[in-house]
C-alpha positions as CSV (number, residue, x, y, z in Angstrom):
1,X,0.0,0.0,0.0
2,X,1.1,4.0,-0.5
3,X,2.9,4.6,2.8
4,X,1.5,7.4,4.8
5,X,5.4,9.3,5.4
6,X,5.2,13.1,4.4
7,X,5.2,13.4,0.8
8,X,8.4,14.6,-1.0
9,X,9.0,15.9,-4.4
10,X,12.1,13.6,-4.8
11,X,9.6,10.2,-3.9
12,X,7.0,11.6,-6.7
13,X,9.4,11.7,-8.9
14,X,10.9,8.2,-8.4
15,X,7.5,7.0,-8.6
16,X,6.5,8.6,-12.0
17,X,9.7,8.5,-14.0
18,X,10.0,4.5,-14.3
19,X,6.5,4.6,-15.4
20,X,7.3,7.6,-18.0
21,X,9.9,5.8,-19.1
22,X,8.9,2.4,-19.5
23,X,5.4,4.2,-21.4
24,X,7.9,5.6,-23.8
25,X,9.9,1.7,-24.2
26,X,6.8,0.3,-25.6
27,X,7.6,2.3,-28.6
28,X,10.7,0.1,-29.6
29,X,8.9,-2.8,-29.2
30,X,7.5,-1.7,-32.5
31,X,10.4,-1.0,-34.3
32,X,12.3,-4.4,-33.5
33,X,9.4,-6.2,-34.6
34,X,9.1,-4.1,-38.2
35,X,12.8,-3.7,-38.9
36,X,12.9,-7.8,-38.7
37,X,9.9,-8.4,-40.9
38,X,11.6,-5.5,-43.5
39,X,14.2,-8.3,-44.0
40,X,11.3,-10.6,-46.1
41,X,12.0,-11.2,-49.4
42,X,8.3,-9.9,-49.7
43,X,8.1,-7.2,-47.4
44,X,4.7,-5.7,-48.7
45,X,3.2,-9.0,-47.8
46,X,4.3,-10.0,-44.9
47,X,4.6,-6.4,-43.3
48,X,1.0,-6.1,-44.2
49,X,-0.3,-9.1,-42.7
50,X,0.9,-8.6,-39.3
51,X,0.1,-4.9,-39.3
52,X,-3.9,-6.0,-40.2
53,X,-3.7,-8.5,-37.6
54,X,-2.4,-6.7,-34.5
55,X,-4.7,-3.5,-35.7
56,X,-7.4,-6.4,-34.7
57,X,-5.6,-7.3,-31.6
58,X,-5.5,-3.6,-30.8
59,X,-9.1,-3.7,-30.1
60,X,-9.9,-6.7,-29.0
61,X,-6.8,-6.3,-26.3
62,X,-7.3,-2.8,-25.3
63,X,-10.0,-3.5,-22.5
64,X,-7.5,-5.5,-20.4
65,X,-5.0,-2.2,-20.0
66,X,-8.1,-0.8,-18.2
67,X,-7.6,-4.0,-15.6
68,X,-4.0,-2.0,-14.3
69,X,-6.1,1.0,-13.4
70,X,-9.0,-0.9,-12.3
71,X,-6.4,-3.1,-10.0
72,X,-4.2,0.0,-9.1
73,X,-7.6,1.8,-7.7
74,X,-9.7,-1.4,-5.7
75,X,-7.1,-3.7,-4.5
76,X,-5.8,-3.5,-1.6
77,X,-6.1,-6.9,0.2
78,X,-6.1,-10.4,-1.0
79,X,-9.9,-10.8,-0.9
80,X,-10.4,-7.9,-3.5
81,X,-7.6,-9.3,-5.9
82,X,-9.3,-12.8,-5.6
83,X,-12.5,-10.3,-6.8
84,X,-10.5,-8.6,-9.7
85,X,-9.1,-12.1,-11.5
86,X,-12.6,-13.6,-11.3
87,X,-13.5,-10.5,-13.0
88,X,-10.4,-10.8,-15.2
89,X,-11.2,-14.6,-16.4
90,X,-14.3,-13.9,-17.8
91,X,-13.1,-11.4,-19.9
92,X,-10.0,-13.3,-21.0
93,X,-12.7,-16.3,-21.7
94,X,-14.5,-14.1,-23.8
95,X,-11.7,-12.7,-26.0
96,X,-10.2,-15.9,-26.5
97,X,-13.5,-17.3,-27.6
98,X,-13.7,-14.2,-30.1
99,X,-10.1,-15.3,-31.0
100,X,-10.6,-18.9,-31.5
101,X,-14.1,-17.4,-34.1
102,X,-11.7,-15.7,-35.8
103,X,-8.9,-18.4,-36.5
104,X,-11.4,-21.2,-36.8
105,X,-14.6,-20.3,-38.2
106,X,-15.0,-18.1,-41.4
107,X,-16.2,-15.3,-39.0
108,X,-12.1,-14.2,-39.5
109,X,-12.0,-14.0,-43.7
110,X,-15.3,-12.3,-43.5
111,X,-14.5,-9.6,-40.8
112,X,-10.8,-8.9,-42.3
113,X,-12.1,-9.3,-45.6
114,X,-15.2,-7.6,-45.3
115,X,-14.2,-4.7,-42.7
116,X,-10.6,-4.4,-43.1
117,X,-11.0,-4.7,-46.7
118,X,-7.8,-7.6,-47.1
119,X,-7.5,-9.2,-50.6
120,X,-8.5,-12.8,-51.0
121,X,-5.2,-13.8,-51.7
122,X,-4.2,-12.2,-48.7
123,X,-6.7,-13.7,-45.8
124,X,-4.6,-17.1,-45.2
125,X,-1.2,-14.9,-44.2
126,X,-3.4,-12.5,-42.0
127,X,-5.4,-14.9,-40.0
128,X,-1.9,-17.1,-39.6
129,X,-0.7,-14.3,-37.6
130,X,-4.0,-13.5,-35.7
131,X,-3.8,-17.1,-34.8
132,X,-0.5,-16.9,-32.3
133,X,-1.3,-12.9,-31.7
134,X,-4.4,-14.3,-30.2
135,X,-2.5,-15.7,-27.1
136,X,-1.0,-11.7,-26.1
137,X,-4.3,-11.4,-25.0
138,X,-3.3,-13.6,-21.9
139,X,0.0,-12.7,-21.1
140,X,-1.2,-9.0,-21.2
141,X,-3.9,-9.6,-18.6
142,X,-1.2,-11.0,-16.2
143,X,0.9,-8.0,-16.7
144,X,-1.7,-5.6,-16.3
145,X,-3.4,-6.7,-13.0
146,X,0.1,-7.3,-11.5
147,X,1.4,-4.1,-12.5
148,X,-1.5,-2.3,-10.9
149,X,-0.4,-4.0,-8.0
150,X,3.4,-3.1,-8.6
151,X,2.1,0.4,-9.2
152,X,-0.1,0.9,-6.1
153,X,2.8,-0.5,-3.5
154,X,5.1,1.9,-5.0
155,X,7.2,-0.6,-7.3
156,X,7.4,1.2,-10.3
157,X,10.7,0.9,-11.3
158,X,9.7,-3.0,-12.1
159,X,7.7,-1.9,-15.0
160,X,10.7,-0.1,-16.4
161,X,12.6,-3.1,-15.6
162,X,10.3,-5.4,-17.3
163,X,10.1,-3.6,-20.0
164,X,14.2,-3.3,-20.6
165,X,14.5,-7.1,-20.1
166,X,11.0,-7.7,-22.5
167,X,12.8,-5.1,-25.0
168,X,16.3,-7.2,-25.1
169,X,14.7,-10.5,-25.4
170,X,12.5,-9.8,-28.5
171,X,15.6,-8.0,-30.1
172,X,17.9,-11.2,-29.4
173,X,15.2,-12.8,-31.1
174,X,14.8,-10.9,-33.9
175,X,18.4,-11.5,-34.4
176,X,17.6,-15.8,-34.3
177,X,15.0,-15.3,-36.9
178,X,17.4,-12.9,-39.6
179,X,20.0,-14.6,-39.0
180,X,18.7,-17.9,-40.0
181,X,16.8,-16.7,-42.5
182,X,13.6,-17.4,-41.3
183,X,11.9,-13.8,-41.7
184,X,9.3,-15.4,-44.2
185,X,6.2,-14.1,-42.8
186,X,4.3,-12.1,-40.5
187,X,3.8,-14.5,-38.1
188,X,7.8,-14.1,-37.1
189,X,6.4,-10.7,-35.6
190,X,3.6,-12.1,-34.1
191,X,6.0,-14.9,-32.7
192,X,8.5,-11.9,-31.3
193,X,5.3,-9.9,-30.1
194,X,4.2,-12.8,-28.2
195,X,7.7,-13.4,-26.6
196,X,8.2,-10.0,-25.4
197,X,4.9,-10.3,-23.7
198,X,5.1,-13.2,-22.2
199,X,8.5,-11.7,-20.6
200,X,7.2,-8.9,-19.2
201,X,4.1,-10.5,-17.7
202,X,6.9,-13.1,-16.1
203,X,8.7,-10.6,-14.5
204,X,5.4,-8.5,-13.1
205,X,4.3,-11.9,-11.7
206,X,7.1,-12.5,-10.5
207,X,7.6,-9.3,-8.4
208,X,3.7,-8.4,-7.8
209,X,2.6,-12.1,-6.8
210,X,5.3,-11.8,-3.4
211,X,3.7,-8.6,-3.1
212,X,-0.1,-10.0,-3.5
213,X,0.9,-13.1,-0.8
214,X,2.0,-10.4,1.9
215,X,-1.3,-8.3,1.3
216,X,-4.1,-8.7,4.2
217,X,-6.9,-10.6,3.9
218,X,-9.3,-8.0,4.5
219,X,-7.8,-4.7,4.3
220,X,-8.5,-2.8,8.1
221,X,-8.8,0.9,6.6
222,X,-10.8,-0.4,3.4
223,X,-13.5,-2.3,2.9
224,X,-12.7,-5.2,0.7
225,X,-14.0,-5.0,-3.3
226,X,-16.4,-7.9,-4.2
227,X,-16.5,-9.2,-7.8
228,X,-19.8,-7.3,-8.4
229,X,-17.8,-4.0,-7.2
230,X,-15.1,-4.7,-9.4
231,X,-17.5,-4.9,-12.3
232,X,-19.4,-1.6,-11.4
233,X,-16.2,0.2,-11.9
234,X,-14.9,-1.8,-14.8
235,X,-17.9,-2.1,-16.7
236,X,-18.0,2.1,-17.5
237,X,-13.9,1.6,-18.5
238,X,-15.1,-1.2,-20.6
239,X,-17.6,1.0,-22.7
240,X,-15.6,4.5,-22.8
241,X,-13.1,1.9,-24.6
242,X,-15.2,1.3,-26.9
243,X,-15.9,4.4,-27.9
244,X,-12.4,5.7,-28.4
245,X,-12.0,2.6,-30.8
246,X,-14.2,4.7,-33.0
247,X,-12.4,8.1,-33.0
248,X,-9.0,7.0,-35.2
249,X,-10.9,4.7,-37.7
250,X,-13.9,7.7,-38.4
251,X,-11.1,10.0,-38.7
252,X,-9.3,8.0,-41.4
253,X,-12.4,7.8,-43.2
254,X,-13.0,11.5,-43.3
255,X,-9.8,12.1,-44.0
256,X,-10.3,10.0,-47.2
257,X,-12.7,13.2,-48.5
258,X,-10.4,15.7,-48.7
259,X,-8.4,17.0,-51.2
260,X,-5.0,14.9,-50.9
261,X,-6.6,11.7,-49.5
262,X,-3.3,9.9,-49.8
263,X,-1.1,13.2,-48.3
264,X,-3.9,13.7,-45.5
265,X,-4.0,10.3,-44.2
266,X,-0.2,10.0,-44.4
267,X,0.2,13.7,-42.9
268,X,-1.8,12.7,-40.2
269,X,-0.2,9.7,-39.0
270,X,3.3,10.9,-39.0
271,X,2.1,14.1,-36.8
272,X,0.1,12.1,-34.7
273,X,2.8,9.6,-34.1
274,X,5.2,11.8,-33.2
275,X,2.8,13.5,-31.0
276,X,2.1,10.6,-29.1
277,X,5.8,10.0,-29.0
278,X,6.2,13.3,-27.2
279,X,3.1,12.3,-24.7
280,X,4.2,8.8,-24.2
281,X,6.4,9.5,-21.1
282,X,3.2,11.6,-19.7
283,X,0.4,8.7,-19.7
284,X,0.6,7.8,-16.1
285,X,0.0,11.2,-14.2
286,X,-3.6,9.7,-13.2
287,X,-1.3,7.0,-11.3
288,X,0.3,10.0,-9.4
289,X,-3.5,11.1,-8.1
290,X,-4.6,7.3,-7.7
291,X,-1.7,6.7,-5.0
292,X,-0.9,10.6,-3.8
293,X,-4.1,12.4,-3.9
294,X,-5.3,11.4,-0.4
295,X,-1.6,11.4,1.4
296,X,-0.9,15.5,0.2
297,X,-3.2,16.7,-2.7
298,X,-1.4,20.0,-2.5
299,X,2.3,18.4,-3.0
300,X,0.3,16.4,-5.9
301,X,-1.2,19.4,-7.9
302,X,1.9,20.9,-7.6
303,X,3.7,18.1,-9.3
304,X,1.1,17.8,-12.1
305,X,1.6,22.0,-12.8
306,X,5.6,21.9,-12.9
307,X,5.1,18.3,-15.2
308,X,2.2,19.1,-17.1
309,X,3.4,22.0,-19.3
310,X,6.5,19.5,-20.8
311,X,4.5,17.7,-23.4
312,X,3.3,21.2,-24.8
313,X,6.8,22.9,-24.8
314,X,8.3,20.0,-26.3
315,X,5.9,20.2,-29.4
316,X,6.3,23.8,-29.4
317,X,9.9,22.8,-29.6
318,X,9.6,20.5,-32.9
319,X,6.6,22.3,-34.5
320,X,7.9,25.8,-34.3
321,X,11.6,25.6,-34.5
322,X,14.4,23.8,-37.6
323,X,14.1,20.9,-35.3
324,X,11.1,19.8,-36.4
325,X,12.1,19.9,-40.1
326,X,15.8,17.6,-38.7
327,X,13.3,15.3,-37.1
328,X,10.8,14.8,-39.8
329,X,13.5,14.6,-42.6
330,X,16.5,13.1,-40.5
331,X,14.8,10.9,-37.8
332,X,12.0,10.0,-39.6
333,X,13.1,9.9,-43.2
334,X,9.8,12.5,-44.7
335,X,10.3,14.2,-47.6
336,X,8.9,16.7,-49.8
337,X,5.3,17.7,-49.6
338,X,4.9,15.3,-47.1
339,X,7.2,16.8,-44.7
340,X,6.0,19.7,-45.1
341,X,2.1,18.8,-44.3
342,X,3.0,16.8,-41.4
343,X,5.1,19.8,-40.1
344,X,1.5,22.0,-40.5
345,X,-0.4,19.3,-38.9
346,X,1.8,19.2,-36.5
347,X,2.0,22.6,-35.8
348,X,-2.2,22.0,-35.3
349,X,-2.1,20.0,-32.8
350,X,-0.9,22.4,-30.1
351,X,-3.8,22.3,-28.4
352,X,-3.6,18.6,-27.9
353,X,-0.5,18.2,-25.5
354,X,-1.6,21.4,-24.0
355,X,-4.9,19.8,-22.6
356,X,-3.7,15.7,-22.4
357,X,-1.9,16.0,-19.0
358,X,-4.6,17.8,-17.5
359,X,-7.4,15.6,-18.8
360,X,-5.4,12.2,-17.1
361,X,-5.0,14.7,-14.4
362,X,-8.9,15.2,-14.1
363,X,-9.2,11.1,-14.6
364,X,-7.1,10.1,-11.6
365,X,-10.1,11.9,-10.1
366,X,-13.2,10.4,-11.7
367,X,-11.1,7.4,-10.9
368,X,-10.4,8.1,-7.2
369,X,-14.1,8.9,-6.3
370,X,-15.2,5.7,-8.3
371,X,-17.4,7.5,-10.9
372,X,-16.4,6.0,-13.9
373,X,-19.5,6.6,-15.6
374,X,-18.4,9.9,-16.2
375,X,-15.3,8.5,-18.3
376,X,-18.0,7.2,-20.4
377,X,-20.0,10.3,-21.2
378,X,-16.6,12.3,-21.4
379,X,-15.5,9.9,-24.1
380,X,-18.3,10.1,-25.7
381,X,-18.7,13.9,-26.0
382,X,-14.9,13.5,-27.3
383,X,-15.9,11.6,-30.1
384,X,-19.2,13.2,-30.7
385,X,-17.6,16.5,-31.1
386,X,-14.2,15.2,-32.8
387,X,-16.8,13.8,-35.8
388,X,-18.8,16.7,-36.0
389,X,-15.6,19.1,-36.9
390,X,-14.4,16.3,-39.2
391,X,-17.3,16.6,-41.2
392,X,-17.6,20.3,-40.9
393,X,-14.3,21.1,-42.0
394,X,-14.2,18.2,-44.9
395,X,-17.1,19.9,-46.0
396,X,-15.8,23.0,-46.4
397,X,-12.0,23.7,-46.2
398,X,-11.0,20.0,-47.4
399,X,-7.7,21.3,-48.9
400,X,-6.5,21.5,-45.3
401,X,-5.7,17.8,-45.2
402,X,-4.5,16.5,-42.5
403,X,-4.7,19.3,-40.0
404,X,-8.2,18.5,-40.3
405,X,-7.8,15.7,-38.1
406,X,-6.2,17.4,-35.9
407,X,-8.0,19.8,-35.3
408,X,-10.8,17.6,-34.9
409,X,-9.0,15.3,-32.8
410,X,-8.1,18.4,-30.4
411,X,-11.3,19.6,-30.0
412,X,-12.8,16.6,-29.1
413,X,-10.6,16.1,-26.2
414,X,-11.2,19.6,-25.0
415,X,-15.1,18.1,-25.2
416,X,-14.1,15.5,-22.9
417,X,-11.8,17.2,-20.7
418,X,-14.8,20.2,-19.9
419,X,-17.0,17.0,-19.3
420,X,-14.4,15.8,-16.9
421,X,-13.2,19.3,-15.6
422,X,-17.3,20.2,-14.6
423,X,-18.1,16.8,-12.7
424,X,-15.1,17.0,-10.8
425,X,-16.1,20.8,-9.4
426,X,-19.6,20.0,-9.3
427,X,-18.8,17.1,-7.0
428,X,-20.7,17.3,-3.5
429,X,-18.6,14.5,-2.1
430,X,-15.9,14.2,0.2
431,X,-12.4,15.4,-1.4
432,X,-14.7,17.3,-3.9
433,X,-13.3,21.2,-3.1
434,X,-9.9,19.8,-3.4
435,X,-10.7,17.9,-6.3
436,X,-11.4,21.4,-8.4
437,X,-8.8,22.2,-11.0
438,X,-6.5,25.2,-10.1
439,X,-7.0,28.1,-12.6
């Protein structure tokens, strides 16, 4: 549990850096895996099949990342992390039953076919790798519950550990499968995905399960979560999910109706990966009000207002300065036109960083109190609002490409953080005058 010592700057911060960093680490992950598969003899092919796949995976795995918060907030004895893997099996039941649909019944060639819009002669490599990508899904439950626990008894710098030793054994990997020649198709990423999962959910078990058999039975300052509380809170996480799924694909879409659909699309994913880049070390500042908040909010807000400006200087940084033209062109190898409207889009996103910190900021809260219904309708004002600019815009400055997006993307989040901002001042509860944002 958070021990109850005064608060200290220097014990914030070596609680939120190993989770900033090992945030920004998944990142690699990425690029070992598609730097191997670029050593195919048919790169289009095989590179393409595993990307199709794990955009699949994405969804189907993103609910169980919601089990570290949900495990990091409720747990705090044994009896309430007996609640949370009941909880956790029936998911993992379900999404290995939609995984073995996929693999085994023609429900997989009809939804990659149909809704990812594979060619025929394609379906056989894609549903290959779907078919070991299938079994992350485990391994990443494992690693999310016990992380939450890692997290909440101030372990942190396990995540960053397990992430280093996760990073080096899919790249030693990697190395086994190009150096024998055996980068022939996508499943070899799927197979090095898998690994590096199954790594780092070794080592959070490993560490959180001592930490797990030297937890209470009952907690004496809490009252201990059933499975039917663990599913109240879950169940709001669960749908606000779902609704976030919708935002990237519906912007693509759009996208696809303005002037440069090629340039816009492209435009938009390099800005908004190098965005995200920039916010990656800044995801877990929620984590900093789930464990802190209670011991010394004022130490806590204080923290969040010297960290939460980074993520928008740094994109001020790239955006507005040469670097962003050496980073593009340099780093990232964009040329031409292409630099140059990712640098604009880019440049449109400055709202985004500006608000993201203050939005997890104003989740730690919702998640605190337990009212994560409100995530729900704050998600889905974000993407109510992030499709209505979309279409606006396409409709009537479409040569702006893919600013577009982001612009629509920013907006939308300032819909969702004004939902969040409001509930959390409005609050009658206990906490609920400390809760407010500062001005």
């Amino acid at each position: 549990m958070t021990s109850q010592k005064p608060l200290s700057w220097g014990r914030l911060f070596s609680f939120f850096v190993p989770l900033g960093i090992s945030a920004s680490l998944v990142t690699i992950s990425h690029v070992i895996i598609n730097s191997t598969l670029a050593q195919s003899a048919d790169q289009a092919t095989v590179i393409a099949s595993y990307s199709i796949a794990l955009s699949l995976l994405t969804i189907t795995e993103r609910p169980s990342t919601l089990l570290r918060q949900t495990c990091s907030t409720l747990v705090r004895d044994r009896t309430s992390f007996r609640a949370i893997t009941q909880v956790t099996n029936i998911f993992l039941a379900f999404v290995l039953l939609i995984g073995f649909l996929i693999v085994y019944t023609p429900v997989g060639t009809s939804i990659f076919g149909s809704i990812f819009g594979v060619e025929e002669h394609m379906l056989p490599h894609v549903v290959a790798v779907y078919q070991v990508l299938m079994f992350v899904s485990i391994f990443s439950v494992i690693r999310n519950i016990y992380q939450g626990v890692l997290i909440t008894n101030n372990h942190t710098k396990w995540l960053t550990i397990g992430m280093v030793i996760r990073l080096a054994g899919m790249y030693f990997l990697s190395l086994y499968f190009i150096h024998t020649n055996n980068v022939k198709s996508g499943t070899v990423g799927a197979v090095i995905f898998l690994a590096g999962m199954i790594i780092e959910a070794a080592v959070s078990f490993w560490e959180g399960r001592s930490i797990v058999k030297r937890m209470p039975v009952r907690s004496e300052h809490l009252p201990s979560q059933t499975r039917a509380d663990i599913y109240r809170f879950y169940k709001p996480l669960l749908l606000s999910s779902v609704v976030a799924l919708f935002i990237s694909p519906v912007t693509n879409i759009i996208l696809g109706k303005t002037s440069g659909v090629a340039l816009a699309i492209s435009a938009f994913a390099v800005a908004g990966s190098l965005m995200q880049l920039m916010l990656s070390f800044f995801t877990y500042i929620h984590q900093v009000v789930l464990n802190y908040y209670q011991v010394d909010a004022v130490i806590v807000r204080k923290f969040i207002l010297v960290i939460g400006f980074i993520p928008f200087l740094m994109l001020i940084g790239v955006a507005y300065t040469p670097i962003g033209y050496w980073v593009l062109e340099v780093v990232m190898h964009v040329r031409g036109e292409l630099l140059i409207q990712s640098l604009h889009t880019l440049q449109t996103f400055i709202l985004y960083p500006l608000i993201m910190p203050w939005l997890d900021y104003g989740n730690g809260l919702i998640l605190l109190s337990g009212r994560t219904k409100t995530m729900f309708r704050s998600q889905t004002a974000n993407a109510i609002c992030t499709i209505v600019i979309l279409l606006l815009l396409a409709a009537t400055v479409p040569e702006w490409n893919g600013m577009i997006g982001a612009i629509a993307q920013s907006f939308g989040l300032l819909a969702e953080f004004t939902i969040v901002t409001l509930v959390n001042r409005l609050s009658h509860k206990q906490y609920s005058t400390d809760r407010s944002f500062d001005a």
